[in-house]
C-alpha positions in Angstrom: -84.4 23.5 -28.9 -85.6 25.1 -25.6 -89.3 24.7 -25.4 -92.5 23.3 -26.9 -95.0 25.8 -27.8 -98.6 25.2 -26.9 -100.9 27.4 -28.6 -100.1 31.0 -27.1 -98.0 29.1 -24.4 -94.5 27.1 -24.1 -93.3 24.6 -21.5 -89.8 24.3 -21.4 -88.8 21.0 -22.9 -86.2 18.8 -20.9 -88.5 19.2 -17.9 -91.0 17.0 -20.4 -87.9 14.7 -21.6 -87.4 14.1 -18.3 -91.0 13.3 -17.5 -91.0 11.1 -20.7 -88.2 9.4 -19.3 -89.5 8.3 -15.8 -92.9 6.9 -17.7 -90.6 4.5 -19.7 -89.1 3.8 -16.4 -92.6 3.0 -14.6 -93.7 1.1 -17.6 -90.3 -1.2 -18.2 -90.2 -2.0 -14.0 -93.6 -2.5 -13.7 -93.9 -4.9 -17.3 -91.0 -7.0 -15.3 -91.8 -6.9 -11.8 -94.6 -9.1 -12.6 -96.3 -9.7 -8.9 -94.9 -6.9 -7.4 -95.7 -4.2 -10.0 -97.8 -2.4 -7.3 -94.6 -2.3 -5.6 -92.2 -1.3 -8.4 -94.7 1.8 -9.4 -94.7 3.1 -5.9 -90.5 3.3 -5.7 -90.1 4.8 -9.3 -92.7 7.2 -7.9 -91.2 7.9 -4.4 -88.0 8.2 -6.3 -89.0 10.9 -8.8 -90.7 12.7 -5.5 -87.8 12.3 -3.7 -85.2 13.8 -7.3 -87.4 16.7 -7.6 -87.2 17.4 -3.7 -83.4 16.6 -3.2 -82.5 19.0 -6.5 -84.6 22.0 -5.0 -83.4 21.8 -1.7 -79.9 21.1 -2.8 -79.7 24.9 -4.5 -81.9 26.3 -2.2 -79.0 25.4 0.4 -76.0 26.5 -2.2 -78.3 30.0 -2.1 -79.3 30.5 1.5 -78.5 34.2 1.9 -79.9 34.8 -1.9 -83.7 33.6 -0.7 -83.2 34.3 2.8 -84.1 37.8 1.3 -87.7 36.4 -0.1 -88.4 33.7 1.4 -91.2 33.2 -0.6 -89.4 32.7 -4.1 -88.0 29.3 -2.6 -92.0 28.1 -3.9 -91.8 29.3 -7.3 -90.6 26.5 -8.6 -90.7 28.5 -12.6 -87.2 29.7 -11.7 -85.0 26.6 -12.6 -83.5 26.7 -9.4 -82.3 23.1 -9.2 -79.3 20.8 -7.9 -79.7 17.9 -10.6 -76.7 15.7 -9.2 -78.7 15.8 -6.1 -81.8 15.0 -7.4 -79.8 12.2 -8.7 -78.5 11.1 -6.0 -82.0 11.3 -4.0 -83.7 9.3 -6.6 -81.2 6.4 -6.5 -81.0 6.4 -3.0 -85.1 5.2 -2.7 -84.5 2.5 -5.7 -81.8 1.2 -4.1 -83.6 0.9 -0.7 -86.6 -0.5 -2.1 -84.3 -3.1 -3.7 -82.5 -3.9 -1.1 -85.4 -4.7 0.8 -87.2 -6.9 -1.7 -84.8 -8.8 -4.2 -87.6 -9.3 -6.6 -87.3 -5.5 -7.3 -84.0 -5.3 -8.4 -83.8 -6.3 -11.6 -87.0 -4.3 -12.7 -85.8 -1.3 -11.0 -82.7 -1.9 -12.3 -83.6 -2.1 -16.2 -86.4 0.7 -15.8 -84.3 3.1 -14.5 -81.6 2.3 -17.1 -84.2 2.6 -20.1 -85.6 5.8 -18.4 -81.7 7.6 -18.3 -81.0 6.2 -21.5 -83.8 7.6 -23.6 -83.7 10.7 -21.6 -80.2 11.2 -22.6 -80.4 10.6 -26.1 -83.8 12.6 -26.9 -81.6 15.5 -24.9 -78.5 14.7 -27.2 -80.7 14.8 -30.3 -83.0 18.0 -29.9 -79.9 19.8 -28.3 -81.4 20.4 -25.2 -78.0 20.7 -23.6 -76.2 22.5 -26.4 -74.1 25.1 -26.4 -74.6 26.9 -29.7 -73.0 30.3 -30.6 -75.1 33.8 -30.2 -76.9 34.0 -33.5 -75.4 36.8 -35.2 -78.1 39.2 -35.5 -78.4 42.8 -36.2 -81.4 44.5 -34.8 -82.8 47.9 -34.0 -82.4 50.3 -31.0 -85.5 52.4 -29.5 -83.9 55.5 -32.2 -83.6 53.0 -35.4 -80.0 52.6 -35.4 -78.5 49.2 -36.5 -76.8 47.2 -33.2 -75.3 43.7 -33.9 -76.7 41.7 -31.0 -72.9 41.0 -30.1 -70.3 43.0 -31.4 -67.4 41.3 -33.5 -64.4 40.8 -30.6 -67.0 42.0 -27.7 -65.6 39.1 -25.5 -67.9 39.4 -22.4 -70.6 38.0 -21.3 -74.0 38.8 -22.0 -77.4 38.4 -20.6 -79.6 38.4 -23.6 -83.7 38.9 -22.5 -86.5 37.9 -25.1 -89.4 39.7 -23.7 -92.7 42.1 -24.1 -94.4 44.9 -22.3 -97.7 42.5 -22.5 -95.6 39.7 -21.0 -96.8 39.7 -17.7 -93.8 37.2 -16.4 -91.7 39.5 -18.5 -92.7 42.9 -16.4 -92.1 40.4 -12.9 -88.7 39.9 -13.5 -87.4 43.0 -15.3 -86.6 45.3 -12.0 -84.4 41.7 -11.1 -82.6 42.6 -14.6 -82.5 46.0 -13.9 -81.0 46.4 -10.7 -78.2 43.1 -12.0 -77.6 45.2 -14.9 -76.2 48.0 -13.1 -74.3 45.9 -10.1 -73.0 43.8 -13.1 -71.0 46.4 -15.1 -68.4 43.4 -16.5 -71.7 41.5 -17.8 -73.9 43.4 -20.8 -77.5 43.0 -20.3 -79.1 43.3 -23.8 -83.6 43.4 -23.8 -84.3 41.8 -27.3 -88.1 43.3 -27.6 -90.5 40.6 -29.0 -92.8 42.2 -32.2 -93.6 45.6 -30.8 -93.0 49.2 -31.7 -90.8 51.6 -31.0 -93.0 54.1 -29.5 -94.6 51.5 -27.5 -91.9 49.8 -26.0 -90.6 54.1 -25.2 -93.8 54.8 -23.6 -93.7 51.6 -21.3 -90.3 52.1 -20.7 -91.0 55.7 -19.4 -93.4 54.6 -17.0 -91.6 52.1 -14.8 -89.7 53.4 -11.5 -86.2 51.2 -12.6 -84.0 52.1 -16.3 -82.7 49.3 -18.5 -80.0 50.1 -21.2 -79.7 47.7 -24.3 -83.2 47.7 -25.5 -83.0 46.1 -29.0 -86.0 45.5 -31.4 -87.0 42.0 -33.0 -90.4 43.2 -35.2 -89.9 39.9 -36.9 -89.3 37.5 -34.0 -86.0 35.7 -35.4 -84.3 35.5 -32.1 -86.8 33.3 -30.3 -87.0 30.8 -33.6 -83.2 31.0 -34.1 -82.5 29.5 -30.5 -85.6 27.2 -30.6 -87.7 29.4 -27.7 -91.6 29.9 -28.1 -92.3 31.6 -25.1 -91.4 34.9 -22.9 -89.5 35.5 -21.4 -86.7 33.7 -22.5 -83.6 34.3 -21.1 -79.8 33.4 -22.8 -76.7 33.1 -20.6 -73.9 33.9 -22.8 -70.3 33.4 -21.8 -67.1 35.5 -23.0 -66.6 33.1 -25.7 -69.9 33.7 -27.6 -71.5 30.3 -26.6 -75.1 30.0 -25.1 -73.8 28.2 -22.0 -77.5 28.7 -19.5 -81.0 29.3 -20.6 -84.6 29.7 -19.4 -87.7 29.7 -19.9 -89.7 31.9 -17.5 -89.2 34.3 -14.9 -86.2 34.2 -12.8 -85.5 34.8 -9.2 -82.5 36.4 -7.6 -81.4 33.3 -6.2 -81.8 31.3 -10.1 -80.1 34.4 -11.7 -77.1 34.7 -9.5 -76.6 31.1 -10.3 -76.6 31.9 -13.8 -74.3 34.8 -13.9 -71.6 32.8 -11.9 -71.5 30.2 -14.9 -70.8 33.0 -17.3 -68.4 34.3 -15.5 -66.7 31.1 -15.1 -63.4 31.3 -16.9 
């Protein structure tokens, strides 16, 4: 399972597990801090400040050169671009200070932050959020009706697989990204799994943009998006010689997020 829809909308779902997780954190440290629950609500708060901030400037740094070209994509924080062992790291380091300095703290920051991992971890392990299924093995349509398996039996490379719409305004952002990866990436095959629209339309859309895209594919009846637990566009499955879904988002990507994804296909 990837996301959560929400009406006509979808939020990607660990980032909620993970939100989950740090409220059972506040509520365990603060239910034993007794006295000092001000203070143990301020450091699990500090701490998740300081995670989210040591994980995005962790990958911004691994990706310099990547956003040194925008600049301004280092704020759009939609692109997934994030270091967690660093955020990790980050958010430890400010419980352990706040511990350190007052000893009453230690045990409730100790046994929130423990209750907080632990039911993050197994609400992941339980709605797959970090699974690695297979491809679904799909056939679909092409723009001129002929049957294409979404991956060919024995294909053996990896794929890019993008769940999107001509009304998807997200969608339209990041396709000239794809585009212009799809033809720098000629060992990788980029495949456009059209979300619930026609032929025709998708043709006429297609026409009017200033990039090309090869591998448009058809879904009129939505089953890719339900088959890998994704409510939203785009959606975008990182696939890796093997078959296996190894990456995915939910929501535009950047050049910086992207690159990051393709070397983790690649990987042998």
């Amino acid at each position: 399972m990837v996301s959560v829809p929400l009406g006509p909308f979808a939020l990607p779902l660990n980032p909620l597990l993970m939100l989950g997780g740090w409220w059972l954190a506040s509520a365990v440290a603060a239910r034993l801090a007794g006295g000092h629950r001000p203070a143990a609500r301020q450091a699990l708060r500090r701490a998740a400040w300081a995670g989210l901030a040591g994980a995005r400037a962790a990958f911004v740094w691994q990706a310099a050169p990547v956003y040194a070209q925008a600049p301004w994509t280092v704020l759009d924080l939609r692109d997934g671009g994030w270091a967690p062992w660093a955020g990790l790291a980050a958010a430890l380091a400010v419980l352990a200070v706040y511990a350190l300095r007052l000893g009453a703290l230690r045990r409730p920051l100790l046994a929130g932050a423990s209750a907080g991992l632990v039911a993050w971890g197994a609400l992941s392990w339980t709605l797959g959020v970090h699974d690695e299924p297979a491809l679904p093995a799909l056939t679909l349509a092409d723009l001129a009706g002929r049957a294409v398996a979404l991956r060919p039996p024995g294909a053996g490379q990896p794929m890019v697989v993008n769940l999107w719409a001509t009304w998807c305004a997200p969608c339209r952002t990041e396709m000239p990204l794809l585009a212009a990866a799809q033809q720098r990436e000629p060992r990788v095959r980029f495949v456009f799994v059209n979300q619930g629209e026609s032929a025709d339309g998708v043709r006429r859309w297609l026409a009017a943009q200033p990039y090309r895209i090869d591998g448009v594919l058809l879904d009129d009846r939505l089953q890719l998006g339900a088959l890998v637990g994704s409510g939203g566009l785009p959606t975008t499955l990182f696939v890796d010689a093997g078959g296996r879904v190894v990456e995915h988002h939910l929501g535009p990507l950047s050049a910086a997020s992207l690159a990051a994804r393709l070397d983790a296909v690649r990987a042998p």
